[in-house]
N, C-alpha and C positions, 0 to 999 in steps of 0.2 A: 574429515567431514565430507559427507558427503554433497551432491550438488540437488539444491531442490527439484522439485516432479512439480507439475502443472498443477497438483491434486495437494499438494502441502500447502499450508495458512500460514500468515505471517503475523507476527504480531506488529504491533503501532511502530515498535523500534525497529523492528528487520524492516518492513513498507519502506518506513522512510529511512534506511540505508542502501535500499534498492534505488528508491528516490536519489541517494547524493543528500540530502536536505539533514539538518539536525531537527531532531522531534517536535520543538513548538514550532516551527516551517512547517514542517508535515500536519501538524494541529489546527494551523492558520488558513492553509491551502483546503484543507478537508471542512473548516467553517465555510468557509467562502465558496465551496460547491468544486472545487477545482480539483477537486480529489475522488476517485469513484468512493462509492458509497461500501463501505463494510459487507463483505460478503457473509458473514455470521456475528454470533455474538456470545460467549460463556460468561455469564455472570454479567460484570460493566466491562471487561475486556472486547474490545472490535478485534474483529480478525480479516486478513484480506487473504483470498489465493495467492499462489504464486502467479498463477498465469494472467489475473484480473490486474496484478500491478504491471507483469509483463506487457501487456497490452496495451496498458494505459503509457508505458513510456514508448512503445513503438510507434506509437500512434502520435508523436511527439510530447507527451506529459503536459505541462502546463503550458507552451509553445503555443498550442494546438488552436 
């Protein structure tokens, strides 16, 4: 496998495997505003970049 590009989306499970978090974490964090906002959307699926999650944990993630 290869290693994500800036430019690939993540779904809700990969996000929040990047995160560390198990997915209602990730679901609860993302209610509560603590989570950047979905960079797209197909259908009811949210999708995030890579580098929009990247950022957000360099930035310290929910720490912050």
């Amino acid at each position: 496998m290869t290693e994500a590009t800036k430019t690939d989306y993540l779904t809700r499970a990969e996000a929040a495997a990047r995160c560390r978090v198990p997915v209602p974490t990730f679901d609860k964090l993302r209610r509560e505003g603590l989570i950047p906002e979905p960079d797209a959307e197909v259908g009811k699926h949210k999708l995030w970049r890579a580098d929009t999650i990247a950022e957000f944990l360099d930035v310290g993630g929910t720490r912050r």
